[in-house]
VONUBA-487236 format. One record per residue (C-alpha): y negated, z, x; residue in three letters. Coordinates in Angstrom, 1 decimal. Layout:
# residues N
((Y Z X) 'Ala') ...
# end
This chain:
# residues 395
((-27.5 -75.3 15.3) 'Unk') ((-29.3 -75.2 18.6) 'Unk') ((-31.5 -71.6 18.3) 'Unk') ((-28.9 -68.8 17.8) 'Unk') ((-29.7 -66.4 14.7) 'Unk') ((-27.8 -63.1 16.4) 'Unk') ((-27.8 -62.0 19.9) 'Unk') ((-24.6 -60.0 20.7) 'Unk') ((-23.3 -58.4 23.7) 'Unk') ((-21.0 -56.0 25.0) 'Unk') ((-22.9 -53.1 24.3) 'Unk') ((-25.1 -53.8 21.8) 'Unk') ((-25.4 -55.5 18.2) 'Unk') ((-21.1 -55.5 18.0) 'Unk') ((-21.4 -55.6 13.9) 'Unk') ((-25.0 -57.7 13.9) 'Unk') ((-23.2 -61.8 12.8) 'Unk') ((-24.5 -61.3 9.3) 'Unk') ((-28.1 -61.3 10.3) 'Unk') ((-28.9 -64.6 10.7) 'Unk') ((-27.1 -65.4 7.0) 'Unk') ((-30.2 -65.7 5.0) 'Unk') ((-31.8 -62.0 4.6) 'Unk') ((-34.0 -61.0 2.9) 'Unk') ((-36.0 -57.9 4.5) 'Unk') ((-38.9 -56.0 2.5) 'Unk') ((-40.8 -54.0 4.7) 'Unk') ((-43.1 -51.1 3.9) 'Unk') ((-45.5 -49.2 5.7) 'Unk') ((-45.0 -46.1 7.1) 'Unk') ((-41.5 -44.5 8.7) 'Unk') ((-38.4 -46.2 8.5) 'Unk') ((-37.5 -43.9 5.5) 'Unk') ((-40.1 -46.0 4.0) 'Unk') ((-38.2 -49.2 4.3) 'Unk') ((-34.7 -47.3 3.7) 'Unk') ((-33.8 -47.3 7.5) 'Unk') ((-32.6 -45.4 10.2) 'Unk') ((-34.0 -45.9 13.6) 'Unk') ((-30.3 -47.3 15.3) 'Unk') ((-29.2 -48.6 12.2) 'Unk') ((-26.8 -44.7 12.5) 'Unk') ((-25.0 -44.9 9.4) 'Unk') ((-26.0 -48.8 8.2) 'Unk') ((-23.1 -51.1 6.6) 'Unk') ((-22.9 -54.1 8.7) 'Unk') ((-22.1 -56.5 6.3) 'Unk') ((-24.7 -55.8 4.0) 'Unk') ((-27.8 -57.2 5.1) 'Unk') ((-30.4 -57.9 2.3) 'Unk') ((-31.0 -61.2 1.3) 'Unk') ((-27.9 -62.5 3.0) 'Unk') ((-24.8 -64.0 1.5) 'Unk') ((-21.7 -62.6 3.5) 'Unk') ((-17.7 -61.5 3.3) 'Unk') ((-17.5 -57.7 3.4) 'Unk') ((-15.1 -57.2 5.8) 'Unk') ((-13.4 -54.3 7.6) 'Unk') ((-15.6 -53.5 10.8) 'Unk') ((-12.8 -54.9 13.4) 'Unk') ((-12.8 -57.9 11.7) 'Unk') ((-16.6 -58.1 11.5) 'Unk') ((-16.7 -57.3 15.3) 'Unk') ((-17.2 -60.1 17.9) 'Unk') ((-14.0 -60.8 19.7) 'Unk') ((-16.0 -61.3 23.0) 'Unk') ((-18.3 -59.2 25.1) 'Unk') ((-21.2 -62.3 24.8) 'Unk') ((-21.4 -63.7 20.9) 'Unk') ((-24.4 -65.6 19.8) 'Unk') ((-24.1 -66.4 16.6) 'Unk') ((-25.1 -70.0 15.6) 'Unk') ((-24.6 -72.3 12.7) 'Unk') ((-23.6 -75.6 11.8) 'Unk') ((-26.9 -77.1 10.1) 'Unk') ((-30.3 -77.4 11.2) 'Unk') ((-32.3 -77.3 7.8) 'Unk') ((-33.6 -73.9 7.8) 'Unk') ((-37.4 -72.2 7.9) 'Unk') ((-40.1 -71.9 5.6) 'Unk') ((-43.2 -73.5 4.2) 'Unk') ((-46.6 -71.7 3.4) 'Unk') ((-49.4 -72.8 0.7) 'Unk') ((-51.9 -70.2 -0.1) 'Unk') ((-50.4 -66.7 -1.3) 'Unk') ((-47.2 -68.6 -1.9) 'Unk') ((-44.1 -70.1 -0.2) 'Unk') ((-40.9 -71.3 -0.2) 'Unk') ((-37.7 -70.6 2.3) 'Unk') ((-34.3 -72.8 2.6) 'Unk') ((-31.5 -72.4 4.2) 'Unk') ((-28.8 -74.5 4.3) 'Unk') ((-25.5 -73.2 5.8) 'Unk') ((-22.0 -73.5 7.3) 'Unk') ((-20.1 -71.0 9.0) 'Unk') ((-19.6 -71.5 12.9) 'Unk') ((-17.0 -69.7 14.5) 'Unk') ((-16.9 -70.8 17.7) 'Unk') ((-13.8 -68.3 18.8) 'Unk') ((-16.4 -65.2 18.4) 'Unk') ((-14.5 -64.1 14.8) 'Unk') ((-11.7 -65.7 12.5) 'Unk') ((-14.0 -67.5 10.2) 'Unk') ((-13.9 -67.8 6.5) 'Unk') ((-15.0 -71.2 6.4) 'Unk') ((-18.4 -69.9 4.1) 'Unk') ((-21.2 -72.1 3.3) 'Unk') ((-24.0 -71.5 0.8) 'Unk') ((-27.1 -73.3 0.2) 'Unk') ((-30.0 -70.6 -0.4) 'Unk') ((-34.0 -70.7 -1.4) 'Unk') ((-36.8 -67.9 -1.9) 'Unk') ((-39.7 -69.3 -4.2) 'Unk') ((-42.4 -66.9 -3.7) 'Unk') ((-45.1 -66.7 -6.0) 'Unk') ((-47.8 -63.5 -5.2) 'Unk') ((-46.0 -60.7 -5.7) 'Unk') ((-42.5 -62.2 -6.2) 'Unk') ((-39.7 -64.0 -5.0) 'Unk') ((-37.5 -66.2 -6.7) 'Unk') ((-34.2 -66.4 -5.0) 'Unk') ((-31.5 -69.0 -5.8) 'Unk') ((-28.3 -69.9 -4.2) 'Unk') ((-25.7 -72.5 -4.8) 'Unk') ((-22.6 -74.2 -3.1) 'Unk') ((-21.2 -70.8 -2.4) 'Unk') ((-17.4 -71.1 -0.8) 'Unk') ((-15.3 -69.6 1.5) 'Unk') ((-11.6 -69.3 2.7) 'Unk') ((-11.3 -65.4 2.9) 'Unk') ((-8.3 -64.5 0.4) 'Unk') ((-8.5 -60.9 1.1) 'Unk') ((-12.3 -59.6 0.9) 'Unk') ((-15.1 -60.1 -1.3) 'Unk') ((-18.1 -62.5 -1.1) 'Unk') ((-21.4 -61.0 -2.3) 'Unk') ((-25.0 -62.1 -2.4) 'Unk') ((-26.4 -58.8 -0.7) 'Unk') ((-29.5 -57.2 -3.0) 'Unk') ((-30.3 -54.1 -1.1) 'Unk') ((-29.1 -51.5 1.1) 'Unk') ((-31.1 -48.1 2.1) 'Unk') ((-29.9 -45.2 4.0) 'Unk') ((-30.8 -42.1 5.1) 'Unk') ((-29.9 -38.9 6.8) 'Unk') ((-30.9 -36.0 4.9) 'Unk') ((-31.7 -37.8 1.4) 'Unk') ((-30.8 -40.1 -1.4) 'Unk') ((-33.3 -41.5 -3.0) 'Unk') ((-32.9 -42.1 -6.7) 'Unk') ((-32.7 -46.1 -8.3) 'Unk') ((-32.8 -47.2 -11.6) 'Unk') ((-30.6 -49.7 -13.6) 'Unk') ((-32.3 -51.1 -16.7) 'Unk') ((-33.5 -47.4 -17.7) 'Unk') ((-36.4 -45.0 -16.8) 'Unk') ((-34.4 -42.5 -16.3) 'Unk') ((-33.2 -42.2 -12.5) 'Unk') ((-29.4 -42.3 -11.0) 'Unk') ((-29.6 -40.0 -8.5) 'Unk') ((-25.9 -39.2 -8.2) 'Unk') ((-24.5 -38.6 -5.0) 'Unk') ((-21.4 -40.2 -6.0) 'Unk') ((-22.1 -43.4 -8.5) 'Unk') ((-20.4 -46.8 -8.3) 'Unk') ((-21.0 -49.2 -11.1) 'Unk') ((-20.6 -52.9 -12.4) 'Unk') ((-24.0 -53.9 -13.7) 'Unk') ((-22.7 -57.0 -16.4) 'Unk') ((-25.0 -59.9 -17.2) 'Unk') ((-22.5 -62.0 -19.4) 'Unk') ((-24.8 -60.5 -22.5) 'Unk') ((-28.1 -59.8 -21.2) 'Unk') ((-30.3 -59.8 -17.9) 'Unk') ((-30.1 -56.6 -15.9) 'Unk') ((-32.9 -54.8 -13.3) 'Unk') ((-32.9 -52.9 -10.4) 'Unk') ((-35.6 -50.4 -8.7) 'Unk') ((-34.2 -49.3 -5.3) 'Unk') ((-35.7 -45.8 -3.9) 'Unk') ((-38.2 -47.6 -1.6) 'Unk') ((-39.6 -49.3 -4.8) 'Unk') ((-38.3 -53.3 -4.8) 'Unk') ((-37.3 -54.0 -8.2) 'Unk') ((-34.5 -56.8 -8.4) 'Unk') ((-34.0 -58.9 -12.0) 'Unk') ((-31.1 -61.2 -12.8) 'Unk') ((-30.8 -63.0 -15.7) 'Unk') ((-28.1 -63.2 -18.2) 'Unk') ((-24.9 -65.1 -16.8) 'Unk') ((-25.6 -64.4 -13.2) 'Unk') ((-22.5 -62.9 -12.7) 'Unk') ((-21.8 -59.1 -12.0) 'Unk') ((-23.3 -56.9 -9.7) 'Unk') ((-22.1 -53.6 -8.1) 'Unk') ((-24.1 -50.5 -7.6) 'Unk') ((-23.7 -48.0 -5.2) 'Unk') ((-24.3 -44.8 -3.8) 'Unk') ((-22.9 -42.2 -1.8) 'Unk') ((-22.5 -40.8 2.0) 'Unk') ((-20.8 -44.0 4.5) 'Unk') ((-19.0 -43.3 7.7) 'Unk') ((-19.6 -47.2 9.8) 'Unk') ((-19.3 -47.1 13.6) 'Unk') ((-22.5 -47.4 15.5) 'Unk') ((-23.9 -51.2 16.7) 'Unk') ((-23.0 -50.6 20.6) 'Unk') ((-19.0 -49.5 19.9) 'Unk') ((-16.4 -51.8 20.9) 'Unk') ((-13.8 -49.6 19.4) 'Unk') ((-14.9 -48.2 16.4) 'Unk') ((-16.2 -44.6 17.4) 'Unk') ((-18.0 -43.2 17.7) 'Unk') ((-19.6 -42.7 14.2) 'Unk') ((-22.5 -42.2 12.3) 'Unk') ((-22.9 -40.9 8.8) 'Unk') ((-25.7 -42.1 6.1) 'Unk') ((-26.9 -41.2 3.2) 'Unk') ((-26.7 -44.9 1.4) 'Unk') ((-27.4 -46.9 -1.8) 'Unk') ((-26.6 -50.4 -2.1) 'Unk') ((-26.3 -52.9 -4.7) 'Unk') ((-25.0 -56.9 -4.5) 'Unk') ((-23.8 -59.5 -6.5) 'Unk') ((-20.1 -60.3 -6.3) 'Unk') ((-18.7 -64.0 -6.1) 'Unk') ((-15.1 -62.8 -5.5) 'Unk') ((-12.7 -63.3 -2.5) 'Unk') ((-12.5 -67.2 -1.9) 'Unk') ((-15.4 -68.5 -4.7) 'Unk') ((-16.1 -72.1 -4.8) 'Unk') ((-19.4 -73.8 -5.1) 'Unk') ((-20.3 -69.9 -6.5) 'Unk') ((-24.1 -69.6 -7.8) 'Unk') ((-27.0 -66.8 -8.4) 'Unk') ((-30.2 -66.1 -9.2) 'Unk') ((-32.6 -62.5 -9.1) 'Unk') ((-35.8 -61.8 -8.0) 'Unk') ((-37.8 -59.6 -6.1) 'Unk') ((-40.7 -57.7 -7.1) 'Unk') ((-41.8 -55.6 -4.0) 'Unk') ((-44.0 -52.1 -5.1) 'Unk') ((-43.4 -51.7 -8.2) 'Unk') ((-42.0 -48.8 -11.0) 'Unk') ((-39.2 -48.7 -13.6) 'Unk') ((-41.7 -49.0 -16.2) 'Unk') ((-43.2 -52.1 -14.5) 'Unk') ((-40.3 -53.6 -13.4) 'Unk') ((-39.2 -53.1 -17.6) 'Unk') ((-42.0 -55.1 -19.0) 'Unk') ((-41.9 -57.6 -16.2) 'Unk') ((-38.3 -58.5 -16.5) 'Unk') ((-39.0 -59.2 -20.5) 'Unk') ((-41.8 -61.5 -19.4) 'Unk') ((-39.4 -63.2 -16.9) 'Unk') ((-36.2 -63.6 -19.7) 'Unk') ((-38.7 -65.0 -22.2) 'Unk') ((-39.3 -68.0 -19.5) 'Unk') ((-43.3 -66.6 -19.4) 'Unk') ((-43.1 -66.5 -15.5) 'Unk') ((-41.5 -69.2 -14.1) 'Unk') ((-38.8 -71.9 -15.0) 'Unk') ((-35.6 -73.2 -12.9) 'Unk') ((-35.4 -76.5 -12.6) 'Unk') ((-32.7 -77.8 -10.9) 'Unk') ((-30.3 -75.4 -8.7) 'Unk') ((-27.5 -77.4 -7.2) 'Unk') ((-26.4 -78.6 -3.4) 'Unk') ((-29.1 -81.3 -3.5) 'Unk') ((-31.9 -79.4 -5.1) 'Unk') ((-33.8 -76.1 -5.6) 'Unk') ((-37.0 -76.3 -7.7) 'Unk') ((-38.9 -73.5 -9.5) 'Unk') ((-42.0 -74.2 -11.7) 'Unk') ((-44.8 -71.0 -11.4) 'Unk') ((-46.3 -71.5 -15.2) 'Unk') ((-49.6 -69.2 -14.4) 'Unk') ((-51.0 -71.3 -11.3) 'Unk') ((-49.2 -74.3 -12.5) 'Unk') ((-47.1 -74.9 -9.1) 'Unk') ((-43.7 -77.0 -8.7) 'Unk') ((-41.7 -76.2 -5.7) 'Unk') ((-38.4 -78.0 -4.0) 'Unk') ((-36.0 -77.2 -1.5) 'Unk') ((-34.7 -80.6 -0.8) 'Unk') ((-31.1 -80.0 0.8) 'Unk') ((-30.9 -83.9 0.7) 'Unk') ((-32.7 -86.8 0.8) 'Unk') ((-32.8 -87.4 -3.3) 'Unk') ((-33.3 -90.8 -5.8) 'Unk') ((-34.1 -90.5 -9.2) 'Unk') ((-35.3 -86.9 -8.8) 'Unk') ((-37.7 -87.0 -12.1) 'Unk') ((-38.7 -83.2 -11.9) 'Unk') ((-42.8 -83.0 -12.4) 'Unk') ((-44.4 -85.9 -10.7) 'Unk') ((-41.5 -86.2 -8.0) 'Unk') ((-39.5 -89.6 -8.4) 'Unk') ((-37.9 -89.4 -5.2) 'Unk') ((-37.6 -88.5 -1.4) 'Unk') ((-36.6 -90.0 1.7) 'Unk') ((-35.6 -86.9 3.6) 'Unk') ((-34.9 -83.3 3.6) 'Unk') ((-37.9 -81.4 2.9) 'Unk') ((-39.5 -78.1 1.5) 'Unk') ((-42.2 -79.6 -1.0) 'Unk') ((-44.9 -77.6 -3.2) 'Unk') ((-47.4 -79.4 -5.4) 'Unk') ((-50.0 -77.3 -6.9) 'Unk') ((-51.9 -78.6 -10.5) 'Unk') ((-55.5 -78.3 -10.8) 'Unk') ((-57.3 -80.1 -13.6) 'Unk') ((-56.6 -83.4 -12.9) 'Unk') ((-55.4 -83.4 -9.3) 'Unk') ((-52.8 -82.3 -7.7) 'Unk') ((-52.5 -81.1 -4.1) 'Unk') ((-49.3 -81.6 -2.4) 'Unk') ((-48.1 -79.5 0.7) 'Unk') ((-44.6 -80.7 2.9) 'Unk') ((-43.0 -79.6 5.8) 'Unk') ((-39.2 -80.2 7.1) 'Unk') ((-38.1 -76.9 8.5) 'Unk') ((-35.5 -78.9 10.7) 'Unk') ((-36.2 -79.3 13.9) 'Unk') ((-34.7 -82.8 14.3) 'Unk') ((-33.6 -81.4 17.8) 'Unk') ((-32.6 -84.6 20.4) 'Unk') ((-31.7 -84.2 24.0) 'Unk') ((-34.8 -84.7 26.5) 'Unk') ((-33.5 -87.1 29.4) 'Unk') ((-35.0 -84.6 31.6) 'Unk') ((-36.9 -81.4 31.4) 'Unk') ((-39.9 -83.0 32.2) 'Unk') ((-39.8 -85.2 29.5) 'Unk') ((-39.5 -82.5 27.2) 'Unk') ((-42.6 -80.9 26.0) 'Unk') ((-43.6 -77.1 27.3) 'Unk') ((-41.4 -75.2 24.3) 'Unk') ((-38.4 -77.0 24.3) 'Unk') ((-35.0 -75.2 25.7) 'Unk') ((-32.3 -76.1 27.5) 'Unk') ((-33.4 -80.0 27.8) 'Unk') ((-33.6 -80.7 24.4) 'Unk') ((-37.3 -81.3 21.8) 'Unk') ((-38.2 -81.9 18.5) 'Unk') ((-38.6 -85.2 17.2) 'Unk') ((-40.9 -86.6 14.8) 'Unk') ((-39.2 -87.9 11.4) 'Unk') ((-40.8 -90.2 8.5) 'Unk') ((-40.2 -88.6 4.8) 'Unk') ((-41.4 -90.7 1.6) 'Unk') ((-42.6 -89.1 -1.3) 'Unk') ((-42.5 -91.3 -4.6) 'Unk') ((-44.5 -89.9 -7.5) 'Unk') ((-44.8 -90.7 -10.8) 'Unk') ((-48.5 -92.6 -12.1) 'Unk') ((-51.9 -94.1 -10.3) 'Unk') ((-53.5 -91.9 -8.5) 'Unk') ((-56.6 -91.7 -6.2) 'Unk') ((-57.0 -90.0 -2.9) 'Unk') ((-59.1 -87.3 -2.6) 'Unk') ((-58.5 -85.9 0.6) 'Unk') ((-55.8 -87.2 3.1) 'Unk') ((-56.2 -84.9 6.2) 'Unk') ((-52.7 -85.7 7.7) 'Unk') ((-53.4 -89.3 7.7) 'Unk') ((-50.1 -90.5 5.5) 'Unk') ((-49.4 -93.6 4.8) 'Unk') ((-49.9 -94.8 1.0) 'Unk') ((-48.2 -97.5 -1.1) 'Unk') ((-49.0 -98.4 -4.6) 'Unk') ((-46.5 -100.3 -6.3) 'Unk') ((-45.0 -100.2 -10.1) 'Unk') ((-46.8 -97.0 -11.4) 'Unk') ((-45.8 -95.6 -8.0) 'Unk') ((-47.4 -93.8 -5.3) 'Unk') ((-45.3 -93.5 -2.2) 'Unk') ((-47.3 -91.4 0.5) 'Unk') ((-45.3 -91.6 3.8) 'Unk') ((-45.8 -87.9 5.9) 'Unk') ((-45.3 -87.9 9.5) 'Unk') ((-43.5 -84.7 10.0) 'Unk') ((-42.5 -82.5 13.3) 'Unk') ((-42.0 -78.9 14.5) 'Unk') ((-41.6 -77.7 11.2) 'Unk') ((-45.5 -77.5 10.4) 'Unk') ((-46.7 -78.6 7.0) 'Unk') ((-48.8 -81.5 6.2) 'Unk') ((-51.1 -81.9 2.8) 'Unk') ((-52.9 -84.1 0.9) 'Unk') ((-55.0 -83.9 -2.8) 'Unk') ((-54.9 -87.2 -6.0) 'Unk') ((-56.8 -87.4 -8.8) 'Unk') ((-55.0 -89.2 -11.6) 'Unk') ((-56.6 -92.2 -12.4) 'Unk') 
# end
């Protein structure tokens, strides 16, 4: 609410609001061909960012109405936490006009669970106002100017039509994605339809006010609809980045047999994911949460990102609270060297009750413990959105 996510201005970045919305970018090396990008974005559909969750409007709409149009949001609980070769991402978010664009009143809650090679990606709370146009969970786009790579849907053989458009169902079975860069994408039955696309796209270029000029694109696309004005709409896929068809066959099999990984909870509150092979639990705490009962969790104080990783018989626990807790500084001085426009992060308690006696094996952030009922409560000093740890040994 107080670091914009999109920079616009009167000549460049005119279509660029949806970046900020949660996206989800996988990167390869090499050209952008390799990534399924052309240098300028010539050609790219503005609303369909990867990752995010957006309205699909028509570009004038989508436009800033002024020549200067940050884009920022209405909550602060956003960022990421980092354990290993795993991690987690929240964002919690509420659309902020601000006179730039005639909102649509959206708001989503939205989490990335990544485990090695994948990414577990839930949403929840999903609403907005817009009547008219269509709001989609964006999967992947990919242009290019002189080819089309071919995808796959659910088959080994490729769809390299250069005219398809299909509604992938998952009301009887879970579907998959491979994109021509090589992500594969799963969602599981009942996660709602998705849309497949490819073809040639005509969308003005970023630094037009007017709509022209052009560029043209080769382009496929794919997203998950939640319909024009959803309420408290849901979804789930995941991402497995370098992969094959073949690969991405067996894989999905493994994930609908619940061999991979298990959902938890997904609501406005709570996102929690539990990794079966390296025996992990992570949350996105939206909210500060009582009776929580998920693994050894029993409750939380405050809004956090929370992983606890199971080893024998200890667990090590790893927290961070992506928001900022931004207050004003009474003077610039008083704020410390990083902070902008007069304002700093503040420090903020979060308890963590858990389930059982425990010992304390290694306590390098220095939290605060209380044993009482069969409950540990360790108390984290957290700030600036960096993560703080500590290892138990059940008793």
């Amino acid at each position: 609410n107080r670091l914009w996510g999109t920079e616009i201005y009167s000549d460049a970045n005119r279509y660029g609001r949806y970046q900020s919305y949660g996206a989800l970018e996988i990167l390869y090396d090499g050209n952008w061909d390799a990534s399924g990008y052309v240098a300028g974005g010539a050609g790219w559909d503005w609303n369909i960012m990867p990752g995010t969750t957006t309205v699909h409007l028509p570009y004038p709409s989508l436009q800033a109405n002024k020549e200067r149009g940050d884009e920022r949001q209405t909550y602060s609980f956003v960022g990421a936490l980092a354990y290993g070769n795993n991690g987690i991402f929240a964002m919690d978010f509420k659309e902020r006009a601000e006179g730039n664009y005639t909102p649509s009143n959206l708001t989503f809650k939205k989490s990335v669970f990544a485990f090695g090679n994948m990414m577990i990606c839930l949403g929840s709370g999903i609403s907005s106002s817009n009547t008219k146009f269509n709001t989609a969970t964006n999967l992947f786009q990919s242009i290019n100017v002189s080819d089309n790579p071919s995808i796959y849907t659910k088959s080994n053989e490729p769809v390299s039509d250069g005219n398809y458009n299909n509604i992938l169902s998952t009301s009887s079975s879970y579907q998959w994605l491979v994109n021509g860069q090589s992500t594969g994408y799963y969602i599981p039955k009942n996660a709602g339809e998705i849309t497949v696309l490819r073809g040639t796209q005509t969308t003005p270029i970023s630094t037009t006010t007017s709509g022209f000029p052009v560029a043209n694109a080769n382009f496929s696309k794919a997203f998950i609809n939640h319909g024009t004005s959803p309420k408290n709409g849901q979804y789930q896929f995941v991402v497995v980045p370098a992969t094959t068809p073949k690969k991405m066959e067996q894989i999905s099999a493994s994930f609908a047999n619940g061999e991979v990984f298990e959902v938890l909870k997904q609501t406005d509150t709570l996102h929690a994911v539990y990794y079966i092979p390296n025996k992990i639990t992570s949350y996105a705490f939206f909210e500060p949460m009582e009776r929580v009962n998920i693994g050894y969790v029993n409750s939380i104080s405050e809004k956090a990102l929370v992983a606890i990783k199971e080893q024998h018989d200890s667990i090590t626990i790893t927290i961070d609270n992506p928001d900022l807790n931004a207050g004003d500084a009474e003077s610039p001085k008083d704020a410390p060297i990083d902070a902008v426009k007069g304002w700093k992060s503040i420090p903020i308690n979060v308890v963590l009750k858990l389930k059982g006696n425990w010992l304390i094996l290694n306590n390098p952030s220095k939290a605060g413990i209380t044993v009482e009922d069969n409950t540990l409560s360790v108390k984290f000093t957290l700030v600036d959105g960096l993560q703080e740890t500590i290892t138990l040994k059940k008793k």
